[in-house]
N, C-alpha and C positions, 0 to 999 in steps of 0.2 A: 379594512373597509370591505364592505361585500360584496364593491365593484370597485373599478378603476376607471382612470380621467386619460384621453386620449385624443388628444388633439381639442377639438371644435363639438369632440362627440364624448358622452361619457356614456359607460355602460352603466347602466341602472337596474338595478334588481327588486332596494328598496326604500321606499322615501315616506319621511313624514312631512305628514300638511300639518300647516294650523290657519285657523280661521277665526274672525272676531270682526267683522265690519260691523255690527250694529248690537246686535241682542247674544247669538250665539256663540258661548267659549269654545270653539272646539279644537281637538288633534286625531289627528288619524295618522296610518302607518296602511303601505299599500306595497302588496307583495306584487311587482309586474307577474311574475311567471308563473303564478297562480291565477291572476286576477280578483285574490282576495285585498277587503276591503274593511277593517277594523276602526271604530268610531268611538268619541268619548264626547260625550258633551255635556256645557253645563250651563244653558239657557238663563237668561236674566230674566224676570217675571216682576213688572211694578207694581206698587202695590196700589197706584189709583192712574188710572191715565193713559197714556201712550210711554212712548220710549223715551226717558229724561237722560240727553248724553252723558252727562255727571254722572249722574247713577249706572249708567251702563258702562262708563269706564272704569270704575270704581269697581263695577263688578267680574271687569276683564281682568285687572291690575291682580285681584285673587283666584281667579277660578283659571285662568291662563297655564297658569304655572304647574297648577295643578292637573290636568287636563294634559301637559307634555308632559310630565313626567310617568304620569300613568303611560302613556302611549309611548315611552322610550322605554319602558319598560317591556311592551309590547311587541316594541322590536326587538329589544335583546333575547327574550324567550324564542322570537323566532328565526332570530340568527344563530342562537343553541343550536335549536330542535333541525336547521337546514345544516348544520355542521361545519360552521363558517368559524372562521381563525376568531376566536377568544379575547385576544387582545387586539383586532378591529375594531372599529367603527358597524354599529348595527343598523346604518342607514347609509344612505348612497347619497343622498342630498334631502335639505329641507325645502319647502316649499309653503308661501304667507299669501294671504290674502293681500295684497298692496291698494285696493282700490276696485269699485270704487264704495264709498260707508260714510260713517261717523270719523272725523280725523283724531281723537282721544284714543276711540277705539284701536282703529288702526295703528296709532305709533305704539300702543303697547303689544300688538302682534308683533310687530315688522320687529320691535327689541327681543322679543322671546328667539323671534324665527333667527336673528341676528348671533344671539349667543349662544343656541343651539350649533351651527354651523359653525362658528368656531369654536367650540368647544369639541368637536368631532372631524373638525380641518375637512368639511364637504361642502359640495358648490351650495350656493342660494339663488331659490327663482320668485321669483315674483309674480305672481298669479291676478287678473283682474278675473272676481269674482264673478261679474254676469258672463265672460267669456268659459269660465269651469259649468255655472249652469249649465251650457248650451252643450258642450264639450261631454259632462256626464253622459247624457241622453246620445248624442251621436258615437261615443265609445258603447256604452253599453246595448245599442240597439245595431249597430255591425254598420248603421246608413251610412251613405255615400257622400250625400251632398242634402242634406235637411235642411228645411225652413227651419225656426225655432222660434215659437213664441216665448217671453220670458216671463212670468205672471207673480209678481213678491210683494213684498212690502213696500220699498220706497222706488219701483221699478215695473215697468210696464213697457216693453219694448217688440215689435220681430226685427229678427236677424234673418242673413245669411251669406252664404260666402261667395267674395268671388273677387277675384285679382289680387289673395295674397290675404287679404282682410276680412272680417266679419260686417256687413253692410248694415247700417240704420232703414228698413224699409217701411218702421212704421214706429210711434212711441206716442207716451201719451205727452198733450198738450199741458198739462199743471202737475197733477199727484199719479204718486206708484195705484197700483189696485187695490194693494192691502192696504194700504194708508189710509187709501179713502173710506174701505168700508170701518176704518179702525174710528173714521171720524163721524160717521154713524152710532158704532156703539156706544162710544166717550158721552154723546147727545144724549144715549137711553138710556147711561148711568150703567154700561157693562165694563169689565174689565180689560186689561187688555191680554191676550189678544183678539180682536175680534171676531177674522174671519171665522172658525171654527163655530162660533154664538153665533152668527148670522146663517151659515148651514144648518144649525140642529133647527134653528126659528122656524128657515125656510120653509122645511118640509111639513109643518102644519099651516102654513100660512098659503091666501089666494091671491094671487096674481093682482098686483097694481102697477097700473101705466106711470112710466117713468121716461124723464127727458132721454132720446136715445144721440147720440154725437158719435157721428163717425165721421173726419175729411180724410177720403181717400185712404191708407191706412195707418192716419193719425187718427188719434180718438181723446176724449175728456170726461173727466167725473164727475167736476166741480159743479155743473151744474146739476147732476143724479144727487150730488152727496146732499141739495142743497134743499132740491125738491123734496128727497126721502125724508127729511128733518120736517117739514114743514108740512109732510101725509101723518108723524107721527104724533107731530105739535094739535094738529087737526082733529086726532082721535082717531085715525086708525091705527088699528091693530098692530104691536109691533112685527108678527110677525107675518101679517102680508104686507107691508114694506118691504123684510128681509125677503121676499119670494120676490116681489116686484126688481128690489134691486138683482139679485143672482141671475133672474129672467133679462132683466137690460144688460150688465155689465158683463156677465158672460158671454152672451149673445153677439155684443160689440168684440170681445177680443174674438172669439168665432169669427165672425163676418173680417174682419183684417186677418187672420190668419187664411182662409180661404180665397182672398185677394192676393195677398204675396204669395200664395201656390200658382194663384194663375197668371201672375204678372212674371215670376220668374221659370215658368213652364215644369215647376219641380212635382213629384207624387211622395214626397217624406217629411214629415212633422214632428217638431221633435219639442215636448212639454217642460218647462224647466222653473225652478222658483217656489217658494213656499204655497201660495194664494194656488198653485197646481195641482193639492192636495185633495181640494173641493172635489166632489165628485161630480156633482152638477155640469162644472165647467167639463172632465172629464167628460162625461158623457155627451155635451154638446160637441165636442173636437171629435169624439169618435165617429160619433151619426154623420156628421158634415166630413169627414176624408172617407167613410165608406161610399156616401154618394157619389164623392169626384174621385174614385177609385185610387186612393194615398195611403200611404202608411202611417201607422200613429207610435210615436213611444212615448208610454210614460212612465219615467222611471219611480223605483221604489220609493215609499214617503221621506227616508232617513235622505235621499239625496234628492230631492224635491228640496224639501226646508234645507235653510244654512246650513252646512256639515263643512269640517275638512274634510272627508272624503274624494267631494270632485276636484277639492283643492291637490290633495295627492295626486289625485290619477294624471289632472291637468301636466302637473308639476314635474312627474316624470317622464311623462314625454317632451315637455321643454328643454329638459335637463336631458335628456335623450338626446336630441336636436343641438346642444349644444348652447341653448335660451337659458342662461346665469347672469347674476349681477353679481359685481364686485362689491363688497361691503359699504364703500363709500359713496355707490350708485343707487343703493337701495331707500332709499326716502319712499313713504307713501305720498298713493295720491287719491284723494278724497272722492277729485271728480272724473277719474279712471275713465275714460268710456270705452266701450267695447272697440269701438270702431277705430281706435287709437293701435291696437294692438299688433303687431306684424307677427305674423301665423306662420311661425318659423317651424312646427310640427307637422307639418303637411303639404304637399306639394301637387301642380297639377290641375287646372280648372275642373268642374264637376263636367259631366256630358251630360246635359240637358237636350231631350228630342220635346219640343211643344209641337200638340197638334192644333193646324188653322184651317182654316175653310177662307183659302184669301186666294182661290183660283179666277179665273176669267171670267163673266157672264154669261147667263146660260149654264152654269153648272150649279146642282142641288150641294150641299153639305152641311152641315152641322159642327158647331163649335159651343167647347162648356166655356163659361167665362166665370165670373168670379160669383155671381149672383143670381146668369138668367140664360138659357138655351138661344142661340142665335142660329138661322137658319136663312142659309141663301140660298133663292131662289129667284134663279134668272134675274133681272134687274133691281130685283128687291130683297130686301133683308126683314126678316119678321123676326124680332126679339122678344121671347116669353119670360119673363120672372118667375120662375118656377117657386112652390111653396117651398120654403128652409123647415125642413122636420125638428130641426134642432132649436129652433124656435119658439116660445110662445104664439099659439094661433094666435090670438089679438093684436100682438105683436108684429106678427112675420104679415097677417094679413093690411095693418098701417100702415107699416112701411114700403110692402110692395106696388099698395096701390098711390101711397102718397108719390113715390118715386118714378112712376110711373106718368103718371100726371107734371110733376118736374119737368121730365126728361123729355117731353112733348114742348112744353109752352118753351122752353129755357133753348132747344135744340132750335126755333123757330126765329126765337128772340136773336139769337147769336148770328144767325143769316141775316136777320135784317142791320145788322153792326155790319156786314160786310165782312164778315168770319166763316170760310166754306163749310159746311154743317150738310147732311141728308136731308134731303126733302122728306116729310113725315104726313106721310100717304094714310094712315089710319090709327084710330086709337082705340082701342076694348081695354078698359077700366075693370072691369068684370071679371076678366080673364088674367091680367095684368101684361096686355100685349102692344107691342106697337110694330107697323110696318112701316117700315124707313125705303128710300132711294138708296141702291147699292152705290156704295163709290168708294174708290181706291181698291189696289189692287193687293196692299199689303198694308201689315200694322207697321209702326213706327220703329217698335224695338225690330224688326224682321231688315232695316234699312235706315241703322241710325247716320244722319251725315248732318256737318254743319247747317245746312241751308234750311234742313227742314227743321229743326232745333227751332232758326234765328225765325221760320213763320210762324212754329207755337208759339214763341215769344210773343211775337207781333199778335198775333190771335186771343192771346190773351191779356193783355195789354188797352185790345179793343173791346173787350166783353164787361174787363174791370172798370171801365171810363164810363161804360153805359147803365154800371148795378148792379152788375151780378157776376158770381163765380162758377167754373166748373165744377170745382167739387171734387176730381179724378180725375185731372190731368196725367195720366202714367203715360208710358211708350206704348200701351195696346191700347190707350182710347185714340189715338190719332190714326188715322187710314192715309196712307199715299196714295196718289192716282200718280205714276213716274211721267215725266215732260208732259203732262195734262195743264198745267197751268200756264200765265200769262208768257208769251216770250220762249218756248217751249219749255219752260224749267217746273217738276212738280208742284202739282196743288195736293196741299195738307189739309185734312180736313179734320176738324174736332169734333166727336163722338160722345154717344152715353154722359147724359148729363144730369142722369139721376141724383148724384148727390149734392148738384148745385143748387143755390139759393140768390137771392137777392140782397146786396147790400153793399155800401160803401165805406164801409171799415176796412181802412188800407191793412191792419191785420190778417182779416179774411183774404184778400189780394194776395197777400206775402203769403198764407198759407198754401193759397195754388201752385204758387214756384215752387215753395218746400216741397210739397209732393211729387211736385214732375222732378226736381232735383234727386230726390229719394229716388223714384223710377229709374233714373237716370244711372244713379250710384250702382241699381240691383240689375240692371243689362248692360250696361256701356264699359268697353275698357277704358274708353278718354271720357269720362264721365265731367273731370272737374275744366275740359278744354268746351265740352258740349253745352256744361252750363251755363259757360261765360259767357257761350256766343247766345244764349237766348235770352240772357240778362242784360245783354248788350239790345239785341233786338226791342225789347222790350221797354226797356230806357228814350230809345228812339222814340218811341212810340206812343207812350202811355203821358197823359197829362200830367201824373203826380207819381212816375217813376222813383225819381228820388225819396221820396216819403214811403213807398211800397220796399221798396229795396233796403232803405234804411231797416224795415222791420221785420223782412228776412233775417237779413245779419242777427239781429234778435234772437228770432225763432231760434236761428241757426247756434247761437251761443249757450242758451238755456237749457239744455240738454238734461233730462229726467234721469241723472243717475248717481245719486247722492240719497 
């Protein structure tokens, strides 16, 4: 073998992946001390439709085998050509996709990767697949501590790390990105796969308004996928639909990507998933982190789309770290989620510096937030929505001034519920500006403790009973003012209420929690002690608690990674 097992640690030199959650056969072989990266794949292609699992495990069951054997091959040439003992093992350990996919798919991975490994007596890891996405991108771009949006087929998610795990800070509400635009094409009678047809469309096609959904940095298609069908049914052109949709739905993962930069105080992005190939999307992530001054990586297309590849690289550092399973612990798992993971390759919180403008009264500053320049000045805050370049003008222009308008009547509305809110001293619709009442002395995440938790609760609780939702409840829409409130104990005040709306659908309710929980997960070390207590508050509080909470659990169960 062309390393040795020692203790809790193995030395790894070289390992093969294999991959197969959905569409992609693949195996790779991954030299560490090179950083080379050798790939074989053998893609399943339908021949009318989307992905039929039958069919795609049918076509794992043959093309699997084939695909390691070439790439065992791969390594034996280059445990020759490195001069490694003959009668070794030409890998250090194998390394399988385990989750999360298709479950057909997968059990014919996990058996390959299974008798691989004993067949060469070297450890086995288990790799979840959107966790190697993210993983590719932050090994190969050198970053520290990355956001990552995930952008694929049946998956649409941002991550990032903190306390051990990779964090859920935002995903979509129903379908992955690819999937939906796959259910575009299936409607125009294109093949699958789609995204790539909806690109080439694109770029002859004019811009058409399409439903845009972002809560906080959840986001949905179902409604885009539903309208696009029904501009095509109409007689427009297919291909300014494909513009229309590329212009919304990219746009949407943009705007949530540049929310969890500014809600986790990070400047690194990190691109992962097949639907990242787009160039489009590509160039809206680049425009939008050169303005808030971040980093971008995006890695090359072969590790973009499904490959073992990140499944190796992942794999050896797990297997580095001592992260094996014993043969009889290896079952796949379908519904994998990222967030399940324990990130035993890495140690050490990231160091995050965020800059605020949360000094005393009387002082000028300036802070970028996720959408718009806020500027304090002396007892008043002037918030501008700055134009997004990476936007659609028609678009960037809609949304600025419709949110702006929101975030006026809704901020106003919430005061009179008896929920501390800014006095809103002026509105320029023109400009897309508002000047608010300065208050509080710090954001939420800068001073998270139980009590001001259990008032968002309560604050929200009160807004939901009267109609309407925040929209962006995170730990920087909330301001403390410290022992300003009744009894000297802080008053919490609820901010930015651009994304809310009106409505009494305890879904939309539960979706507020979700998001401030989300917030919660991407700053807080006691994240799941901080929740309880505003679910608790909240429960107090709210007329129809238990029906809101009940559809939390929901949201919370349903998780977009299948």
């Amino acid at each position: 073998m062309a390393g040795t097992q020692s203790g809790d640690e193995t030395d790894v030199r070289r390992v093969l992946g294999i991959e197969g959650t959905a569409w992609a056969a693949s195996a790779a072989v991954y030299e560490v001390d090179t950083d080379e990266v050798a790939i074989e794949s053998d893609p399943y292609q339908p021949e009318s439709g989307g992905i039929h699992p039958r069919e795609a495990a049918e076509h794992m069951s043959e093309a699997v085998p084939s695909v390691v054997e070439t790439m065992l091959d791969e390594a034996g040439e280059r445990a020759a050509a490195a001069g490694d003992d003959p009668d070794a093992a030409p890998i250090d350990a194998v390394a399988f996709s385990r989750g999360p996919g298709l479950g057909p798919c997968l059990r014919i991975v996990g058996t390959a990767a299974r008798a691989v490994a004993q067949r060469f007596d070297v450890p086995l890891v288990g790799v979840n697949h959107m966790v190697a996405h993210l993983e590719i991108g932050r090994h190969q771009s050198g970053f520290d501590a990355p956001v990552c949006l995930n952008a694929s087929g049946a998956n649409a998610h941002v991550l990032a790390y903190r306390n051990g795990r990779y964090r859920v800070l935002g995903e979509t509400m129903d379908t992955g990105v690819g999937n939906a635009l796959d259910k575009f094409t299936r409607h125009v009678g294109w093949s699958h796969p789609g995204g790539p047809k909806v690109e080439a469309h694109a770029k002859e096609g004019e811009y058409v308004d399409l439903p845009y959904v972002v809560k906080g940095m959840d986001f949905s298609f179902s409604g885009i996928m539903s309208a696009a069908k029904q501009e095509y049914d109409d007689g427009t052109p297919a291909e300014d639909v494909c513009r229309g949709l590329e212009e919304t739905v990219f746009a949407m993962l943009t705007e949530v990507s540049e929310r969890a930069l500014s809600l986790t105080g990070r400047d690194e992005l990190v691109l992962g998933g097949g639907v990242g190939q787009n160039e489009r999307l590509q160039g809206m992530l680049r425009e939008m982190c050169e303005q808030r001054g971040a980093s971008l990586h995006v890695p090359e297309d072969r590790f973009l789309r499904d490959n073992a590849g990140m499944i190796a690289v992942l794999g050896a550092k797990m297997a580095a770290a001592g992260d094996t399973l014993a043969i009889e612990d290896s079952a796949i798992d379908a519904d994998f989620r990222p967030d399940e993971v324990a990130v035993t390759w890495r140690s050490g919180e990231p160091e995050v510096v965020r800059t605020t403008a949360s000094g005393p009264a009387g002082e000028t500053a300036e802070q970028q937030g996720a959408e718009a320049t806020v500027t304090f000045e002396d007892d008043r805050v002037v918030k501008r929505r700055n134009p997004r370049s990476y936007r659609h003008p028609a678009l960037d222009e809609r949304l600025r001034t419709e949110r702006t308008r929101i975030e006026a009547r809704l901020t106003s509305e919430a005061r009179r519920q008896g929920v501390p809110t800014p006095l809103v001293w002026d509105v320029d619709t023109e400009s897309s500006a508002i000047t608010f009442q300065r208050v509080g002395e710090c954001d939420l995440d800068d001073g998270l403790t139980t009590e001001r938790v259990r008032a968002v609760g309560r604050h929200l609780a009160r807004i939901h009973d009267a109609g309407f939702v925040h929209g962006d409840p995170t730990t920087r829409n909330v301001r403390v003012a410290p022992g300003d409130g009744a009894a000297g104990g802080d008053r919490v005040f609820l901010i930015d209420f651009g994304l809310g709306y009106h409505t009494g659908h305890e879904e939309d309710h539960a979706m507020d929690l979700h998001v401030f929980a989300q917030s919660l997960a991407g700053t807080a070390d006691d994240a799941d002690r901080l929740q309880a207590a505003a679910e608790a508050a909240y429960r107090r509080t709210s007329e129809r608690a238990d029906t809101v909470l009940d559809r939390l659990r929901a949201i919370e169960g349903r998780g977009r990674y299948q």
